[in-house]
C-alpha positions in Angstrom: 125.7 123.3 77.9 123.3 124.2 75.4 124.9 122.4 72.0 125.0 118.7 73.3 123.7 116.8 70.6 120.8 114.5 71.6 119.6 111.6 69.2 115.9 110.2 69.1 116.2 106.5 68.5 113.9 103.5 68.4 114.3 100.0 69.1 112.4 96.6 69.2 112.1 96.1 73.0 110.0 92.7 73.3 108.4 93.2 70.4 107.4 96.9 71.3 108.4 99.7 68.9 110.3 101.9 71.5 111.2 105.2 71.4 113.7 106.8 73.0 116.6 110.0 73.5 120.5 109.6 74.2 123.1 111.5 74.7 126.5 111.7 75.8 128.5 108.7 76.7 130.0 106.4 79.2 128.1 104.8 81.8 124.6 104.3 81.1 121.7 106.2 83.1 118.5 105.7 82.0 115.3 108.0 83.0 112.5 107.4 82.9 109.6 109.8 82.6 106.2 110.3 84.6 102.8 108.4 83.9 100.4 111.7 83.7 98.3 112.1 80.9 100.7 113.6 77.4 103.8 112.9 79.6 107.3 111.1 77.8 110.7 111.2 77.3 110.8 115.2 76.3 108.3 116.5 78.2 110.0 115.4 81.3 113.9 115.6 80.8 114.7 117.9 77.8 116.0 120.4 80.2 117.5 117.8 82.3 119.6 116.0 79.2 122.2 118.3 78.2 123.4 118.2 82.1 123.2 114.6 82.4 125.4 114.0 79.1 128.6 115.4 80.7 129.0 112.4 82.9 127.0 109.5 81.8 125.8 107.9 78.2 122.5 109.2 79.3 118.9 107.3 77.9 115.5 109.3 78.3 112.9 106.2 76.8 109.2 106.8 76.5 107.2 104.0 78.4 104.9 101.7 76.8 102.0 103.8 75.7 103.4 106.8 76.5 105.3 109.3 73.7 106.2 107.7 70.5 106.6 103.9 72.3 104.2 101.6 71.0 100.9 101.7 72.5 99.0 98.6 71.9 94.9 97.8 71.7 93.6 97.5 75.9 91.2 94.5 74.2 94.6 92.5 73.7 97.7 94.3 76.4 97.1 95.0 80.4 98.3 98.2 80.7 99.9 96.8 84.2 102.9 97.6 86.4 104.3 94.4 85.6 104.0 95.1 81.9 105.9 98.3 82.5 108.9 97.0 84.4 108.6 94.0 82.0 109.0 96.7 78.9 111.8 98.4 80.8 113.9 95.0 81.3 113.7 94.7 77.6 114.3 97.5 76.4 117.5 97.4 78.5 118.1 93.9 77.2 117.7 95.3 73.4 120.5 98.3 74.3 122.8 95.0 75.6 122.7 97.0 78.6 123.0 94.7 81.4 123.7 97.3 84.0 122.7 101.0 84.9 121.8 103.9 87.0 118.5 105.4 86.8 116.2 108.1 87.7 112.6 107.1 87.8 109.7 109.7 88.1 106.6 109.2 89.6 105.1 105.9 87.4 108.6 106.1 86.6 110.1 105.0 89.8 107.7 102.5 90.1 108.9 101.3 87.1 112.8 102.0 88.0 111.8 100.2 91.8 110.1 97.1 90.0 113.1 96.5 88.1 115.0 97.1 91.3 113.1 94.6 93.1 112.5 91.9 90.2 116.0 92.0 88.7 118.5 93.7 91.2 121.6 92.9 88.8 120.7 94.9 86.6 120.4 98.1 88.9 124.0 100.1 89.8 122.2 102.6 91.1 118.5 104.1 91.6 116.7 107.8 92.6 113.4 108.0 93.1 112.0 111.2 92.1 108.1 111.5 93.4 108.1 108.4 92.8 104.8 105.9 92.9 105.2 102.4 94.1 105.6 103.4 97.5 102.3 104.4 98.8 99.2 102.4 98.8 96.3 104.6 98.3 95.5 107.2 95.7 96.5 110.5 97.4 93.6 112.7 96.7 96.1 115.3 95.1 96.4 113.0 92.5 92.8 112.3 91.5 93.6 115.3 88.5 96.3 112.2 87.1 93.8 109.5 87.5 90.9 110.6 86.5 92.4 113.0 83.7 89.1 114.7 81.6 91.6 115.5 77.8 90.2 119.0 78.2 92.8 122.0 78.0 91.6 122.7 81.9 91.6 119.1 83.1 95.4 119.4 81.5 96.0 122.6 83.4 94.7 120.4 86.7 96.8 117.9 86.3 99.8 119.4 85.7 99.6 121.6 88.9 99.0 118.4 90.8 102.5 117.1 89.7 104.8 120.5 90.2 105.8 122.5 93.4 103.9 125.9 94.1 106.2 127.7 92.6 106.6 126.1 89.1 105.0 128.5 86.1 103.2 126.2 83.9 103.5 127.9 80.4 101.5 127.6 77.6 103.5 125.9 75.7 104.0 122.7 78.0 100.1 123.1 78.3 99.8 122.7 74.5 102.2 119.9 74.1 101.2 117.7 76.9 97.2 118.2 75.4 98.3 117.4 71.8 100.2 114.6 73.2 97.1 113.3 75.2 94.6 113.2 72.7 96.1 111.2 70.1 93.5 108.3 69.7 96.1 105.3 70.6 97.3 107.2 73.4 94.0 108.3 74.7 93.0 104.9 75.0 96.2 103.3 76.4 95.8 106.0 79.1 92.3 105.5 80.2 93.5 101.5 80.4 96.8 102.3 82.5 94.4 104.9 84.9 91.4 102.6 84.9 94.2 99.7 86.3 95.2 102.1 88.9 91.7 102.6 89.8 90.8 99.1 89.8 94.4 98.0 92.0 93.7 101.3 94.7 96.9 102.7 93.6 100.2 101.9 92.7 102.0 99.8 94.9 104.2 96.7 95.6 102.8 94.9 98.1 
């Protein structure tokens, strides 16, 4: 379907400005995006949506610091896993969702498995999509993600480390991904959120 109507919403989730997309109806499914550099909500599940939205009241939100989410000063907010699947559970809590499916992506499903492990009522169901939160190193195919340069090239990089061989990265993902990036605010909660990775040795729960 090409003609399902998809909102973009915002809501106060623990006192972070949150954005977010929905459609369809019924039972909630929530996904939840990847953490490289210019990634959110539309980057990673425009095409996805429509498809979704036949069977489930479908929510794409954009993490904190990611998208159009709030994206608070690193002097005063750790840019943390914690904070993350502490965001999420709010967020859900601010929907007066107290139960859902969802599909977590890379930082996503280390989000999507925190809240799995943390608060396991509120999780029907969970896919893991490359996700993070499972391995305990930085995989040196990632080191494009982490250490992310906000050039058009380094943008070019770091997409190619997150698709299959086969995936044509277009120009136009390549632009909106860089705009995306180099907004100041987000610039800065990115280099905290990668430096916090550096600093851990990955992404992991031990």
């Amino acid at each position: 379907p090409t003609t399902t109507a998809i909102a973009s919403k915002f809501v106060d989730a623990g006192g972070l400005r949150s954005h977010y997309l929905e459609a369809g109806s019924g039972t909630p499914l929530v996904l939840i995006h990847g953490g490289g550099a210019g990634a959110d909500s539309v980057g990673n599940w425009k095409g996805a949506l429509p498809h979704f939205a036949r069977h489930f009241r479908v929510i794409a939100m954009d993490m904190v610091g990611f998208g159009d989410t709030d994206k608070p000063d690193p002097a005063h907010f750790e840019y943390s896993q914690s904070a993350r699947v502490e965001h999420l559970r709010s967020f859900l809590a601010a929907l007066e969702i107290e139960r859902a499916s969802f599909i977590g992506n890379s930082m996503g499903g280390a989000t999507a498995l925190g809240l799995a492990a943390f608060y396991p009522a509120t999780v029907e169901r969970l896919v893991l999509m490359g996700s993070a939160g499972l391995n305990t190193t930085i995989h040196p195919d990632l080191l494009p993600v982490i250490n992310y340069d906000f050039t058009r090239a380094g943008m070019v990089r770091l997409i190619r480390a997150l698709v299959n061989e086969g995936f044509e990265i277009d120009d136009a993902l390549v632009d909106y991904r860089l705009a995306r990036s180099l907004d100041p605010a987000t610039r800065a909660a990115y280099g905290a959120t990668m430096k916090w990775i550096r600093d851990e040795g990955g992404l992991a729960y031990p």
